[in-house]
Phi, psi and omega in degrees: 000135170302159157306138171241160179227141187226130140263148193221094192254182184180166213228126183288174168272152195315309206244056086306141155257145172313303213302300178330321196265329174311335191304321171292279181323310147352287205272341172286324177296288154011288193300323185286001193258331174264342177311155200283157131087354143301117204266331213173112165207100206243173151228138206232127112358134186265155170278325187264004181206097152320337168223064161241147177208161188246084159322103146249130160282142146261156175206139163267002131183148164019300175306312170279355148306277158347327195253320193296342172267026179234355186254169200301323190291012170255298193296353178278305236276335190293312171322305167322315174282355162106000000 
């Protein structure tokens, strides 16, 4: 199977703060960059809407999508964000 790429965007809520949301991302980010089968997991900032921000991901393939979108540290942190 090819590698997959995910952008993943999203609008924080009025009553988030960016500081807020780093706290969570920060550390989704960190865990999901050691998850097996990770190419690439950055998260980005819009320049023109602060709060708009982007997950992109790599993966190699579907299966290691999968388990990553089952672990705790994804499953804590996505609900939070909104």
């Amino acid at each position: 199977m090819d590698m997959i790429r995910l952008n993943a965007f999203f609008t924080l809520k009025d009553e988030v703060s960016v500081a807020e949301l780093k706290k969570i991302t920060d550390e989704l980010v960190a865990k999901s960059r050691e998850d097996e089968g990770n190419k690439g997991y950055d998260l980005f900032q819009s320049t023109t809407d602060p709060k708009v921000m982007m997950f992109c991901e790599s993966w190699e393939n579907q299966d290691v999508l999968d388990r990553h979108s089952a672990a705790e540290h994804f499953t804590y942190a996505v609900p939070r964000i909104g």
